[in-house]
C-alpha positions as a Markdown table, in Angstrom:
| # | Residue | x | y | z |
|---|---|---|---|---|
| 1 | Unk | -3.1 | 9.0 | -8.7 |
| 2 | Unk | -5.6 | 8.5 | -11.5 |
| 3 | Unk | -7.9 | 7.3 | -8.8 |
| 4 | Unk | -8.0 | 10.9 | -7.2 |
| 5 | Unk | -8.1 | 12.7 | -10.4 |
| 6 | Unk | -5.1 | 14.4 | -9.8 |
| 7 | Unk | -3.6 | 16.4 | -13.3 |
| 8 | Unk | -1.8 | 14.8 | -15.6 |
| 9 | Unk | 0.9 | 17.4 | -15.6 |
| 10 | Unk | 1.7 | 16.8 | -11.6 |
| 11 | Unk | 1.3 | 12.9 | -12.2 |
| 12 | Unk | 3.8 | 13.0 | -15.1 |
| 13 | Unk | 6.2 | 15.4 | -12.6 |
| 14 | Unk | 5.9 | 13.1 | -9.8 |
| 15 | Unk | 6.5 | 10.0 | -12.3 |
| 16 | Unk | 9.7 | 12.1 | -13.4 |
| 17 | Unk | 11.2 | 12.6 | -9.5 |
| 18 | Unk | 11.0 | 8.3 | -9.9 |
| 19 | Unk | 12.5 | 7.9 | -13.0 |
| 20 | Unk | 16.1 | 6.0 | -13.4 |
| 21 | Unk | 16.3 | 6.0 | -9.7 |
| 22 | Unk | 19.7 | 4.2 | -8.4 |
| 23 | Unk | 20.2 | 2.9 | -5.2 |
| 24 | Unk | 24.2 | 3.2 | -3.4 |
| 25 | Unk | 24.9 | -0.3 | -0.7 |
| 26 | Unk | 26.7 | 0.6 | 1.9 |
| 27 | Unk | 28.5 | -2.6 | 3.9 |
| 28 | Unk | 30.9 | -2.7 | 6.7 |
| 29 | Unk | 33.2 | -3.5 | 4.0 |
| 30 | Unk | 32.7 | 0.1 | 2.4 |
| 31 | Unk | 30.5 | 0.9 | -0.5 |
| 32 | Unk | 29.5 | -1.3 | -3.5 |
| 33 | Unk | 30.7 | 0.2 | -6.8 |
| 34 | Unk | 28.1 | -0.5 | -8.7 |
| 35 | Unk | 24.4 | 0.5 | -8.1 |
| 36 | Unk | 21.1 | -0.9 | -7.9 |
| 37 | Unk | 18.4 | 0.2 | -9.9 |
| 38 | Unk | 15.1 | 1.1 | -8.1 |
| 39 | Unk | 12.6 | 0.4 | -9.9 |
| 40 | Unk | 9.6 | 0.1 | -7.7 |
| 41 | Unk | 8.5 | 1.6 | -4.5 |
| 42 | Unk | 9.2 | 5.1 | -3.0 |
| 43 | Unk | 12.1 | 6.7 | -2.1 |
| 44 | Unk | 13.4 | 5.9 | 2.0 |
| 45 | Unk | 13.2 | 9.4 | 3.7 |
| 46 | Unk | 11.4 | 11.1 | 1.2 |
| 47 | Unk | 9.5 | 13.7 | 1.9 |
| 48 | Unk | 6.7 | 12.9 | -0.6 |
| 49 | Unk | 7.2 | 8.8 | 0.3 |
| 50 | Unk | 4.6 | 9.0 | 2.9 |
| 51 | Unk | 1.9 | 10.6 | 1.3 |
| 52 | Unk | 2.4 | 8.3 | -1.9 |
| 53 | Unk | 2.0 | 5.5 | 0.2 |
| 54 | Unk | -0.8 | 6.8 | 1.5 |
| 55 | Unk | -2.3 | 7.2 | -2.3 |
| 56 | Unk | -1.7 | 4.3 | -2.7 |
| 57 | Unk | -3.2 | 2.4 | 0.1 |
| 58 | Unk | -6.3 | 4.0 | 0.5 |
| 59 | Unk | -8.2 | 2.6 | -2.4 |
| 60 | Unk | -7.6 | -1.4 | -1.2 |
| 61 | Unk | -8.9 | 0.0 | 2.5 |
| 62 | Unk | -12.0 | 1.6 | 0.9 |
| 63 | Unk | -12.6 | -1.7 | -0.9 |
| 64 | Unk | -12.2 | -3.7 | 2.3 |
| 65 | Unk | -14.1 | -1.6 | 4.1 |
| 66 | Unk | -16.6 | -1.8 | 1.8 |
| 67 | Unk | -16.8 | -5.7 | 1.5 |
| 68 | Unk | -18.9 | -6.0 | 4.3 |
| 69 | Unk | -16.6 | -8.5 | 5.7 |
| 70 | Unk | -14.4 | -8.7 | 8.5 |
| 71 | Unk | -14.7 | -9.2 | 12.3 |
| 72 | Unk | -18.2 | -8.8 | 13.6 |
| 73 | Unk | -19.0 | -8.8 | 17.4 |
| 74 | Unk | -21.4 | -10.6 | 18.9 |
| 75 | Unk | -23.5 | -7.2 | 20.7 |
| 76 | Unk | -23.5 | -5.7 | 17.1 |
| 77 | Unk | -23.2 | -7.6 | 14.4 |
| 78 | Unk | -23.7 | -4.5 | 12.7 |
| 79 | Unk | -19.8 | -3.7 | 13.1 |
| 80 | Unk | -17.4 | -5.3 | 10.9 |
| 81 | Unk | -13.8 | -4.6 | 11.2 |
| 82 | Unk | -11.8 | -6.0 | 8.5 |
| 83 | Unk | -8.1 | -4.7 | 9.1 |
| 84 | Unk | -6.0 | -3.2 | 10.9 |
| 85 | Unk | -3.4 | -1.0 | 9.3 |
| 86 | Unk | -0.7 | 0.8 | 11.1 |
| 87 | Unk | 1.9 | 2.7 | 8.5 |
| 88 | Unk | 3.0 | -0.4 | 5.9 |
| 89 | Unk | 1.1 | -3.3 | 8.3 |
| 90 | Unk | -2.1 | -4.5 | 7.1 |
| 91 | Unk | -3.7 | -7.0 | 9.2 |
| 92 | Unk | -6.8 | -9.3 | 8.1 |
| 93 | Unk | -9.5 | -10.0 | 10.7 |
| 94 | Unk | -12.4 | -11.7 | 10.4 |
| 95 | Unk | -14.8 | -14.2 | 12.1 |
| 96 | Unk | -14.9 | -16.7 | 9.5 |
| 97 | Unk | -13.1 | -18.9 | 6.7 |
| 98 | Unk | -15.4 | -17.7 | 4.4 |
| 99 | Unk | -14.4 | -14.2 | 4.8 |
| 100 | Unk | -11.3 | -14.3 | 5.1 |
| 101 | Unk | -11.2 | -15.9 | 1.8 |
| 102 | Unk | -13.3 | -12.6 | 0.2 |
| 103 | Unk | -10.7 | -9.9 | 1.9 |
| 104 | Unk | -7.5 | -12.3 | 0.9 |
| 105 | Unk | -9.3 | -12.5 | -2.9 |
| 106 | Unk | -9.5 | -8.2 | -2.4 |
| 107 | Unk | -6.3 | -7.8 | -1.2 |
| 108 | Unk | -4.8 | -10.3 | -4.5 |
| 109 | Unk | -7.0 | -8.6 | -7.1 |
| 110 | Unk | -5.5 | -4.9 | -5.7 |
| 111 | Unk | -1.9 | -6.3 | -5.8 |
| 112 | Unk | -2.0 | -7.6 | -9.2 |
């Protein structure tokens, strides 16, 4: 969110809605006593889940976008596609090792 520039204050109150979150597992034999903290991720269902993802995500399909790499067809090389993303699916393409080694190296970097 500091990426956007979004306030403080409505970071902090969106890092609050996430705070000692807890998880119930239902099983066909009933419900597990004790809960499962969550400690990572957004909430299933949520109404504000998809457009965190979408905060999230953005920045590592700017940077391969950006890259330069990706697949490039042969009546313009001038086009490079170098995903494909539908919801929580990101797809690599390129037309070569090399890269596919740059956008995997992107893809690491943003993760870590």
């Amino acid at each position: 969110m500091t990426y956007y520039n979004i306030p403080e204050d409505i970071r902090d109150k969106i890092m609050n809605i996430y705070k000692d979150n807890e998880a119930t597992l239902f099983t066909p034999h009933g419900r597990c006593k004790q809960k499962v903290p969550m400690n990572n991720g957004v909430k299933q269902g949520d109404s504000l889940s998809p457009l965190l993802f979408i905060l999230f995500i953005n920045p590592l399909l700017t940077k391969l976008r950006q890259s330069g790499c990706g697949y490039k067809f042969h009546t313009d090389k001038s086009i490079h596609i170098p995903n494909v993303t539908y919801s929580d699916d990101n797809t690599l393409i390129t037309s070569s090792q090399e890269d596919m080694e740059k956008l995997a190296k992107i893809v690491m970097d943003f993760c870590s």
